[in-house]
PLY file of the C-alpha trace (Angstrom):
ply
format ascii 1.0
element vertex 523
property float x
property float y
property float z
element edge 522
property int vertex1
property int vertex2
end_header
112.87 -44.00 2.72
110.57 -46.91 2.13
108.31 -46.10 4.80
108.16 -42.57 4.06
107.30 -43.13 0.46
104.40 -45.68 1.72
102.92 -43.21 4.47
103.15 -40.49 2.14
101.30 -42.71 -0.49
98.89 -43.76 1.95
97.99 -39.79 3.16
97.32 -39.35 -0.97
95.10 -41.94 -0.95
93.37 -41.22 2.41
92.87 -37.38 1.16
92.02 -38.65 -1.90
89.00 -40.74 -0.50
87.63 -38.17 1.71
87.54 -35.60 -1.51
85.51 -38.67 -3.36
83.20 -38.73 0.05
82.92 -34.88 0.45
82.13 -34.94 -2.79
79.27 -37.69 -2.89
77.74 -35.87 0.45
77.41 -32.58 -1.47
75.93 -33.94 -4.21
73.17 -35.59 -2.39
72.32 -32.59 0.10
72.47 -30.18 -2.79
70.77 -32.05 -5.48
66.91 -30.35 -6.15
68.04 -28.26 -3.32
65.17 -26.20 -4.07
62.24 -27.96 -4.37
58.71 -27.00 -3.51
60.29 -23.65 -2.71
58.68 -21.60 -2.08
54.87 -23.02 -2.69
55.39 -26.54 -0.49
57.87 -25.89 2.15
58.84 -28.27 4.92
55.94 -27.35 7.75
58.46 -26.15 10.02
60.58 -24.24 7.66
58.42 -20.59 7.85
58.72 -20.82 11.91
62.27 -20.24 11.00
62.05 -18.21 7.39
59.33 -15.87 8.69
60.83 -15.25 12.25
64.39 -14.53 10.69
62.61 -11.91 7.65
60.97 -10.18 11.29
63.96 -9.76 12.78
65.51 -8.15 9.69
63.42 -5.82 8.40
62.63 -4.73 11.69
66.30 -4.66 13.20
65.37 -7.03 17.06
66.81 -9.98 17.64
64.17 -10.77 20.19
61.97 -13.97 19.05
58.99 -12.46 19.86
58.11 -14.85 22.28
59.01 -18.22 20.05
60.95 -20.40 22.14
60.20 -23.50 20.49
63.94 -23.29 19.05
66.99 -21.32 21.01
68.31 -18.45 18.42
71.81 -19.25 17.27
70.27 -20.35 13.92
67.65 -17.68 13.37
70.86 -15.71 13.67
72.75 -17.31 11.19
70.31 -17.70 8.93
69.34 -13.76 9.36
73.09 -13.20 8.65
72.05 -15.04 4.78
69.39 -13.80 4.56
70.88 -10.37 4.57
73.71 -11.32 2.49
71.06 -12.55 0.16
69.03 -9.58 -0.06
72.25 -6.93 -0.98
72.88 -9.73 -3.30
69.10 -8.77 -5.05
69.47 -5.60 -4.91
72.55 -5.45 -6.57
70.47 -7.45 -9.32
67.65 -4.99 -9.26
65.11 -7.50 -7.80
64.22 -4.96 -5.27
64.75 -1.91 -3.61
63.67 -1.92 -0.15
62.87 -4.55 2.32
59.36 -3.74 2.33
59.08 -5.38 -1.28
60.14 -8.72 -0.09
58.82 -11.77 2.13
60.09 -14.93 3.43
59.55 -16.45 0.31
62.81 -15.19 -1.31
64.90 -16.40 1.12
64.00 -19.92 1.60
66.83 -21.29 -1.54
69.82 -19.68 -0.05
68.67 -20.86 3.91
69.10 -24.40 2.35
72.04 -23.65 1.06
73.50 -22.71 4.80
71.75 -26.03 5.81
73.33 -28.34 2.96
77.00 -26.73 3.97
76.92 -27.23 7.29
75.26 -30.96 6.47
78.55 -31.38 4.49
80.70 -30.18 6.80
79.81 -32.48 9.31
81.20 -35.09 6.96
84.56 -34.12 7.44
83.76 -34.27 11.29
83.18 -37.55 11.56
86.03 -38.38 9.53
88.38 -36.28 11.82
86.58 -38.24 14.81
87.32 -41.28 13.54
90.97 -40.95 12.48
91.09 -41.67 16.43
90.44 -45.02 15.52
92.36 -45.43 11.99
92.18 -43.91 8.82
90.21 -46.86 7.28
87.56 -46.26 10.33
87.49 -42.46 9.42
87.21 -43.22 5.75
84.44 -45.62 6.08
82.81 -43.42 8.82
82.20 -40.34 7.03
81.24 -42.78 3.96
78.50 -43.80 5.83
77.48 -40.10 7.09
77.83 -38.99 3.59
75.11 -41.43 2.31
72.67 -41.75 5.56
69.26 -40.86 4.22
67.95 -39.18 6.98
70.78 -36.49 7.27
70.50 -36.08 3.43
66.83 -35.59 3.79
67.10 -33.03 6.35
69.94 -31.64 5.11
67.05 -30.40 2.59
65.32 -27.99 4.95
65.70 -24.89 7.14
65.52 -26.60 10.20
67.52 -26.96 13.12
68.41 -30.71 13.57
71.38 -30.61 10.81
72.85 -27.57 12.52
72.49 -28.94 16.18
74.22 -32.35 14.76
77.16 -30.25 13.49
77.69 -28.74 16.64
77.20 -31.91 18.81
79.66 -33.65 16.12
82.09 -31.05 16.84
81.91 -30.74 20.78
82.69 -34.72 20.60
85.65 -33.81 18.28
86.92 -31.25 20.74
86.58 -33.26 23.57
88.13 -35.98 22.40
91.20 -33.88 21.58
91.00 -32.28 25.15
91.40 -35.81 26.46
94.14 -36.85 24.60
95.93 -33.23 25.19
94.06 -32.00 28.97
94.07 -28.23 29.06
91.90 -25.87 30.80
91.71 -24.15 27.38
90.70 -27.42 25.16
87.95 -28.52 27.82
86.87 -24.80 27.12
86.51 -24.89 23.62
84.81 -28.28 23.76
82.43 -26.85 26.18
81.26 -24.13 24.22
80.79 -26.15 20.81
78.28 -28.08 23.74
76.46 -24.70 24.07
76.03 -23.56 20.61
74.20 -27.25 20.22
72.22 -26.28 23.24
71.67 -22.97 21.42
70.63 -24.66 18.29
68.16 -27.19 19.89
67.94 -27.67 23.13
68.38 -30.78 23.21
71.92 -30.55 21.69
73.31 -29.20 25.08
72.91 -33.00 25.94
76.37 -33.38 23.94
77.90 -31.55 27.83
77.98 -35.01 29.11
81.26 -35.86 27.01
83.25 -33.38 28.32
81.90 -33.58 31.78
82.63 -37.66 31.38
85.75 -37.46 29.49
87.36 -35.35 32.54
87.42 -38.48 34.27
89.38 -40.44 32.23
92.41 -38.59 32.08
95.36 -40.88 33.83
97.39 -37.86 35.72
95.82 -35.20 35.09
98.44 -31.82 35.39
95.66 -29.80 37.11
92.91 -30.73 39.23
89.76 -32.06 37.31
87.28 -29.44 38.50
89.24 -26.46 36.51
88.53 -28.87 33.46
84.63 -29.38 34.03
84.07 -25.81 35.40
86.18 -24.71 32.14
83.62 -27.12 30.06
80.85 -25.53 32.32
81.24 -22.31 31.58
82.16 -22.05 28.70
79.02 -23.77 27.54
76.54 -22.02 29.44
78.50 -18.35 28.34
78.13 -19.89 24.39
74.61 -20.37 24.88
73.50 -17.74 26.14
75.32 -15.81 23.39
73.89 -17.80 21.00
70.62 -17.15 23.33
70.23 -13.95 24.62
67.04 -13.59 24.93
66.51 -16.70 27.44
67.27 -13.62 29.83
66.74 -10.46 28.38
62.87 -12.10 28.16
62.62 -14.35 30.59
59.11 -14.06 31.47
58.57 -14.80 27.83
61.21 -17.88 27.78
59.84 -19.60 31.41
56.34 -19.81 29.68
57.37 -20.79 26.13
59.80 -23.67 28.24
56.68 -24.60 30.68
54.41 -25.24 27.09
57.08 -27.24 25.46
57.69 -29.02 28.80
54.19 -29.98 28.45
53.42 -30.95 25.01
56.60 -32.97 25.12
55.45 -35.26 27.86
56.35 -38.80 28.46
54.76 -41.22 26.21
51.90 -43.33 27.83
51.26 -46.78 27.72
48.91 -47.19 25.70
51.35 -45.94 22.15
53.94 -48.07 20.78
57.32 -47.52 22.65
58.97 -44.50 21.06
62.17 -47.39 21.09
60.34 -49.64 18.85
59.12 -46.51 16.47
62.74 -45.21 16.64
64.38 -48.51 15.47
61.68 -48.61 13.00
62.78 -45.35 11.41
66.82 -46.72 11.54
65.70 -49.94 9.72
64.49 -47.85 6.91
67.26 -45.88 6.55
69.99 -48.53 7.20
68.22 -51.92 6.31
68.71 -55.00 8.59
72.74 -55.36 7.36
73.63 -52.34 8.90
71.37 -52.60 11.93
72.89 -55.84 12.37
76.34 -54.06 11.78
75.78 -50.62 14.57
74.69 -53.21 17.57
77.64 -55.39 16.73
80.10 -52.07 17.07
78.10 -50.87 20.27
78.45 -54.27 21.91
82.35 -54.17 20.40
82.89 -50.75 22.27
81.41 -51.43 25.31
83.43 -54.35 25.80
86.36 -52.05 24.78
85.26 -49.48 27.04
85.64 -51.72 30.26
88.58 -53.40 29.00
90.18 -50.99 26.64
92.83 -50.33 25.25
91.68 -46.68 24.33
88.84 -46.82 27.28
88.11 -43.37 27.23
87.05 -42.52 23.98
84.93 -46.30 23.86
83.00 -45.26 26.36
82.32 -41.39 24.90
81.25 -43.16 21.82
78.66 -44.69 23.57
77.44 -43.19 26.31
76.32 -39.71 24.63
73.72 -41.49 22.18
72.72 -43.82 24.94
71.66 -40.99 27.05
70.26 -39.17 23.76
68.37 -41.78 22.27
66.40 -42.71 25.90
65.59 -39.30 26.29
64.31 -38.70 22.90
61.97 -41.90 22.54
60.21 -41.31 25.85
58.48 -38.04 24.72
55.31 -38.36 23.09
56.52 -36.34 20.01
58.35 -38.89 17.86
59.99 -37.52 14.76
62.61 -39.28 12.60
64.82 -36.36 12.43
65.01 -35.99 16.57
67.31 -38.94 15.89
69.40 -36.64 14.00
72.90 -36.27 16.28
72.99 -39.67 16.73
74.10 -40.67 13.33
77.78 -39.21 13.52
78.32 -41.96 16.30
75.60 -44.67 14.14
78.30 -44.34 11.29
81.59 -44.69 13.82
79.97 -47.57 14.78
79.23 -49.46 11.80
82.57 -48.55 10.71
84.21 -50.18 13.87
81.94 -53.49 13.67
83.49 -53.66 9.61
87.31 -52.79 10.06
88.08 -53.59 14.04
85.40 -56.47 14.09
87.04 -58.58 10.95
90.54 -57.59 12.09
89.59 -60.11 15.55
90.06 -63.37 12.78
93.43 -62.14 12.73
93.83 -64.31 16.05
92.52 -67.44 13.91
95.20 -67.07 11.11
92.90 -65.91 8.77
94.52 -64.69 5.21
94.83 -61.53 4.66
93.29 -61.15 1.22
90.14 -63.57 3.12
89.93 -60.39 5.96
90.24 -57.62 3.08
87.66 -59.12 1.25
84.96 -59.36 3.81
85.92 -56.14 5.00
85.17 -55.02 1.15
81.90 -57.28 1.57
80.61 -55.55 4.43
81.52 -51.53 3.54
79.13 -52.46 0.33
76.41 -54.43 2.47
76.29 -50.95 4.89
76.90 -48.37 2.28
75.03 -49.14 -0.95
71.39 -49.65 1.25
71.55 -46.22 2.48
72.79 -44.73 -0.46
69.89 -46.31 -2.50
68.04 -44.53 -0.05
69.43 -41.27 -0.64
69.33 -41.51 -4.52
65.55 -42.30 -4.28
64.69 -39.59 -2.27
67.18 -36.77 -4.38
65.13 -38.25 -7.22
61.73 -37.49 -6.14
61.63 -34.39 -4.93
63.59 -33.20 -7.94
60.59 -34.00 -10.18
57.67 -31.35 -10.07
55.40 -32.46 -7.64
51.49 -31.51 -7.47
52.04 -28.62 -5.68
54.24 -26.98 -8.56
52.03 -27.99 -11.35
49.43 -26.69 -9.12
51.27 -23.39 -8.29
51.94 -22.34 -12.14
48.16 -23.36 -13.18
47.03 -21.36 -10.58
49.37 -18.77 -11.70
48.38 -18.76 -15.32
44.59 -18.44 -14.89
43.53 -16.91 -11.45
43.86 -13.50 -10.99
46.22 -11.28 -9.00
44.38 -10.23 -6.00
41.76 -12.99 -5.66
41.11 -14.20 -2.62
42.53 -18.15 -1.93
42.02 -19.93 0.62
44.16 -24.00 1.10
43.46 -26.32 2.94
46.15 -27.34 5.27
49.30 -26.01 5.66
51.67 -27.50 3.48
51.07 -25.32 0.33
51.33 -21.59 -0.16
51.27 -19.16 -2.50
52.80 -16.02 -3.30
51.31 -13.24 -0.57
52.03 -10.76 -2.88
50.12 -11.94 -5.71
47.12 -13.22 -3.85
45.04 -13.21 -0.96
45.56 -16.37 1.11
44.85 -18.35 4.31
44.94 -21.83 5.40
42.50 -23.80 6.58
43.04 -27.12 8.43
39.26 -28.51 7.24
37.41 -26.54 4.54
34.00 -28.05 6.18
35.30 -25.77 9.35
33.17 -23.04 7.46
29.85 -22.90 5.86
29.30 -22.14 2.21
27.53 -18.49 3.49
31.20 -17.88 5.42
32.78 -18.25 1.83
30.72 -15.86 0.33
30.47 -13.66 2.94
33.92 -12.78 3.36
33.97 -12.94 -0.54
36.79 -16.15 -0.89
36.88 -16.79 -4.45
38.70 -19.68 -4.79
39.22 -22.66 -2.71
41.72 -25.23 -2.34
41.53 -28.66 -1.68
44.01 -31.50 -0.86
43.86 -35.25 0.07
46.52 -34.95 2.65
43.29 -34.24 4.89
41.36 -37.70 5.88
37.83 -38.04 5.88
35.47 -39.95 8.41
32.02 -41.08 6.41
30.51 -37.56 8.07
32.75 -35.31 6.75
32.71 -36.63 3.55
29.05 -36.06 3.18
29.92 -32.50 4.63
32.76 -31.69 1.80
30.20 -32.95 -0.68
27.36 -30.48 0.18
29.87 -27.87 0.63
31.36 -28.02 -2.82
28.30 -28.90 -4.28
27.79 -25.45 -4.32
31.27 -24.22 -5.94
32.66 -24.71 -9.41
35.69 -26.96 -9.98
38.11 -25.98 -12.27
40.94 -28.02 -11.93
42.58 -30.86 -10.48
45.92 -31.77 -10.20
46.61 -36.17 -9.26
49.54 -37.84 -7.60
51.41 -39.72 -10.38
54.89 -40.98 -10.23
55.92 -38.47 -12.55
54.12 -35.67 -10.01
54.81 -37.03 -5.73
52.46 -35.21 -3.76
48.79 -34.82 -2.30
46.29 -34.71 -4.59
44.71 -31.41 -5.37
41.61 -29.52 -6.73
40.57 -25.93 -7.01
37.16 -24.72 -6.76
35.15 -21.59 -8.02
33.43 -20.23 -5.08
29.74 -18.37 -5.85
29.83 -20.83 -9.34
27.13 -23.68 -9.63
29.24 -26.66 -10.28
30.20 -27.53 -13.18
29.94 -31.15 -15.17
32.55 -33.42 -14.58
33.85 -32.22 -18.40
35.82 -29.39 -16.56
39.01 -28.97 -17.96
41.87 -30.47 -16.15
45.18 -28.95 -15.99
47.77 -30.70 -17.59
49.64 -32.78 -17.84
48.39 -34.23 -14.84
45.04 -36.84 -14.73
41.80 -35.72 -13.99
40.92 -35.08 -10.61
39.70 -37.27 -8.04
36.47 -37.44 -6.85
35.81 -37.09 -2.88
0 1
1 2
2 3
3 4
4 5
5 6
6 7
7 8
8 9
9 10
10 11
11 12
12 13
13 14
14 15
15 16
16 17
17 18
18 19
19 20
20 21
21 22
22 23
23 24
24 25
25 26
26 27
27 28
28 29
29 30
30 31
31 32
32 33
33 34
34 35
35 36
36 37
37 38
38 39
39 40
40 41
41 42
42 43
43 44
44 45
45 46
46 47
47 48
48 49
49 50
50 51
51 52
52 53
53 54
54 55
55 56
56 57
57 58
58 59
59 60
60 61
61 62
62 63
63 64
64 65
65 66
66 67
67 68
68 69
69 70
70 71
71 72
72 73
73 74
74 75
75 76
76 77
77 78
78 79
79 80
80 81
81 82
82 83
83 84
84 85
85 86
86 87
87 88
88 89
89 90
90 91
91 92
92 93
93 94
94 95
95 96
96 97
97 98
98 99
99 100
100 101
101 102
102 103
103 104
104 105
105 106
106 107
107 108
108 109
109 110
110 111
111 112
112 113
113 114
114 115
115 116
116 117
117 118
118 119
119 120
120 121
121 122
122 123
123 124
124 125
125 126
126 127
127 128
128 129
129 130
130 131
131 132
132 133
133 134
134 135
135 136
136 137
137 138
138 139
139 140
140 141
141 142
142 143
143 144
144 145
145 146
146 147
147 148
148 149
149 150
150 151
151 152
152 153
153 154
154 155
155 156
156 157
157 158
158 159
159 160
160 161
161 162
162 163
163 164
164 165
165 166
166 167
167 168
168 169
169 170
170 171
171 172
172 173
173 174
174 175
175 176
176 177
177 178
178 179
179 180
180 181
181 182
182 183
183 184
184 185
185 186
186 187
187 188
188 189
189 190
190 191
191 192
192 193
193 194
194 195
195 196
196 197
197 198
198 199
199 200
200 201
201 202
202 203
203 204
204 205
205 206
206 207
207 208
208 209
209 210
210 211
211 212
212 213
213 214
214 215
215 216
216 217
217 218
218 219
219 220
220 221
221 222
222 223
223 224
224 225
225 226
226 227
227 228
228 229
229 230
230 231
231 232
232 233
233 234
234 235
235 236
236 237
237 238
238 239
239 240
240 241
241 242
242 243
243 244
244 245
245 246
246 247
247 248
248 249
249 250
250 251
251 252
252 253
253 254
254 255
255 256
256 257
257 258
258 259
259 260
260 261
261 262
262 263
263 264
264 265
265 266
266 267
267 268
268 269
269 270
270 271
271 272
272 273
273 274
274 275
275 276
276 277
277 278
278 279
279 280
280 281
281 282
282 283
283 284
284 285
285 286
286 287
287 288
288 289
289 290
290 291
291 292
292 293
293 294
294 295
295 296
296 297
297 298
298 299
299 300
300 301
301 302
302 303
303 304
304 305
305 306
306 307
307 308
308 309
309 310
310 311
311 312
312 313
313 314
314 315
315 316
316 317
317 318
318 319
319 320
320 321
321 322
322 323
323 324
324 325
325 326
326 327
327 328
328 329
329 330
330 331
331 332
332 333
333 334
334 335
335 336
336 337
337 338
338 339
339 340
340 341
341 342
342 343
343 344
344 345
345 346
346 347
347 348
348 349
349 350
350 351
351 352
352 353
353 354
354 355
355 356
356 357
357 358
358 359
359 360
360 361
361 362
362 363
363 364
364 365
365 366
366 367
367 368
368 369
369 370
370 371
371 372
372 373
373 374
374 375
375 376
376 377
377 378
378 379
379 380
380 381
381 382
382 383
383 384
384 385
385 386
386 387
387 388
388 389
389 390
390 391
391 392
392 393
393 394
394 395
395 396
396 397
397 398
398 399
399 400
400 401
401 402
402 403
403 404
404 405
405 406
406 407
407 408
408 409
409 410
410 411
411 412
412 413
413 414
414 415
415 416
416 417
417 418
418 419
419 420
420 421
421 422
422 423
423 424
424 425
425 426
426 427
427 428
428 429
429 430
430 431
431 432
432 433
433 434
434 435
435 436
436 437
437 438
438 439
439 440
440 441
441 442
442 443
443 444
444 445
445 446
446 447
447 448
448 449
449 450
450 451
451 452
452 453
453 454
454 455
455 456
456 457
457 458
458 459
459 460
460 461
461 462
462 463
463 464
464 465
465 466
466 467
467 468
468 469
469 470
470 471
471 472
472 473
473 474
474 475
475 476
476 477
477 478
478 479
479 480
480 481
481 482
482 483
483 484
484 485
485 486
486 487
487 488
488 489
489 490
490 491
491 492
492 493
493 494
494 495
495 496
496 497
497 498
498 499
499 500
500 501
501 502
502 503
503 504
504 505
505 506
506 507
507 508
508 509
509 510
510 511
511 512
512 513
513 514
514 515
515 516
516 517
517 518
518 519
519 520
520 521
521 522
């Protein structure tokens, strides 16, 4: 009766923890969930939003030729986006799909984003109950808290979706080797292909399955039903999540041959993507828990060839291995390609705290001595990241430039007027205005302005300069009026901006300033 009371008291405790961690990820994936929307999105968040708004007001689920990303999430976000949209119109916000744009659905595609970011939480905890529950506790700790999964949990973008899919293929396959059926390799297999059908890259997650067939002792059936189970059920999941990789596959072979291009090994004349890579985990994990990931890498390895529990040492491992070598040799380096590899980053760390201190038991080290360094250590990995986290929830909740910028613009420009922004990264409402982008005002002449009647201009400072192009901005609005200007302050992250008055001789520099940010900058 003792024992049961204590296990049962220990499974209180353990649920009670992961609530506190589901809890803490939630908070920090849905906190200022949407800011800049919809005037500053991410810059690959309309290659989603806008493809997705296509494909529902105009009833194809063909990409149109985008094959940048495979389609599972373009579906799932088109199944919000609908839901969304009866949702307005049961609040009168419109009455047709005609009357809205991509703009309106931006907000609730985060939301799918944040949920699936959380979920993935309780996947790495279910992972690492393989291990102990003080392994899975600490695990999904970690994953709640690491900044770059928190950041991108942000965005609608397919990196957080393609890590909950790889999370859960490594789930499933670790159950299928611990249980062998053709039915679990199966199911393990297809989580492999809706990862594949997220990002391509995710189908990379196969090789567990595919590896983990190997280490069953006895197997009850022959091992090829079990990898031609995993097979096909992955490659029927993606294209299902894919469809069009066939139905267009003209379209598909030539979007694949571009990316195959532009994602080209990196030369020798860059930084190794390794070193950049590493680079981006030190800021997110500080040197501690660097320090803490190789020590549970090297501690699995060694587990993996000597075991006990060799199997599911070696999946840890080899999957980001394989992942992280293929990612940093492309000359495209982005911190959030690292993105499936933190499930495994956190098992880690949380192997090197409880499995690595529990080796002094062989020196007679007290117990209270091991608990407390194991205390020490959680903190050392834990409270860097989070600090991360809370810094990064914290500045994109204030109201950055391009908001103050947005509701000045708002306020005194009129509908209709013709806009046109310089980059990319801000945006206003299409219905309201006329707008383009530009990538370099000085693309155009001052005559081009006026000719195709632009009225206003907008510049930003997330554009550099060289000495010639300076001189060229300054002779170009020389000729145009500012009227506002809108500095980076802590109080206000983001670019600098000013707005010009095109056909206006330029003002003094006693133009009115929008407040309550400082006076603009001058180029």
């Amino acid at each position: 009766m003792e024992r049961e009371f204590r296990e049962s008291s220990d499974m209180r405790r353990s649920v009670a923890g992961l609530a506190l961690v589901l809890g803490v990820g939630a908070v920090l994936r849905f906190w200022a969930l949407g800011y800049n929307v919809p005037f500053a999105v991410q810059v690959d968040e309309p290659q989603v939003m806008n493809r997705v708004v296509h494909m529902m007001k105009t009833g194809s689920l063909n990409p149109q030729g985008f094959f940048d990303y495979p389609t599972l999430y373009f579906y799932m976000q088109m199944v919000v986006a609908c839901v969304r949209f009866l949702a307005g119109a049961q609040a009168r916000l419109w009455t047709s799909l005609g009357q809205v744009t991509s703009d309106d659905f931006y907000l609730w595609g985060r939301v799918l984003t944040a949920v699936m970011g959380t979920a993935t939480i309780y996947l790495v905890y279910r992972i690492g109950y393989r291990w102990g529950s003080r392994h899975a506790l600490l695990a999904a700790a970690l994953m709640a808290v690491m900044p770059n999964h928190v950041r991108e949990s942000h965005h609608v973008l397919t990196d957080v979706p393609m890590t909950f899919f790889t999370t859960l293929s490594f789930l499933l396959t670790l159950g299928a080797m611990e249980l062998p059926t053709a039915r679990a390799f199966a199911w393990a297999g297809a989580a492999a292909g809706l990862a594949a059908g997220t990002k391509y890259y995710g189908g990379m997650v196969l090789v567990a399955p595919m590896l983990a067939v190997w280490f069953i002792t006895n197997p009850p059936r022959p091992r090829r039903v079990y990898l031609l189970s995993a097979l096909g059920a992955a490659a029927g999941c993606f294209l299902l999540a894919a469809p069009y990789t066939l139905l267009d596959l003209p379209g598909f072979l030539n979007a694949f041959a571009y990316l195959t291009g532009a994602f080209q090994p990196r030369g020798g004349d860059v930084e190794p993507g390794w070193i950049t890579y590493l680079k981006h985990l030190n800021l997110a994990l500080w040197y501690p828990g660097i320090i803490l990931m190789f020590w549970g890498a090297i501690h699995a390895i060694v587990r993996a060839f000597t075991g006990p529990g060799r199997g599911r040492f070696a999946l840890l491992i080899v999957f980001p291995v394989l992942y992280f070598f293929l990612v940093a040799d492309r000359v495209l380096i982005f911190a959030r390609y690292l993105m499936p590899l933190f499930p495994f980053i956190s098992l880690l760390i949380a192997i090197a705290i409880v499995s690595g201190v529990s080796l002094l038991r062989r020196f007679s080290i007290p117990r209270p001595v091991r608990t407390a360094l194991i205390i020490g250590l959680t903190v050392v990995a834990i409270l860097p990241p989070l600090i991360v986290s809370i810094r990064f929830d914290h500045m994109i909740g204030k109201p950055w430039t391009y908001r103050v910028a947005s509701d000045w613009i708002l306020k005194n420009i009129p509908a209709k007027s013709s806009i046109i922004i310089e980059t990319g990264s801000f945006a206003l409402p299409a219905r309201r205005y006329k707008t383009d982008n530009a990538t370099k005002l000085i693309e155009n002449s001052y005559e081009w302005y006026v000719e195709r009647k632009v009225q206003y201009v907008v510049t930003s400072s997330m554009v550099g300069h060289s000495a010639d192009e300076e001189r060229a901005y300054r002779a170009l609005l020389g000729h145009m009026s500012l009227v506002a200007g809108f500095r980076q302050s802590n109080d206000h992250p983001g670019p600098d901006l000013q707005v010009f008055r095109v056909g206006a001789p330029r003002e003094p520099a006693t133009t009115k300033v929008a407040e309550p940010v400082s006076p603009p900058t001058k180029r």
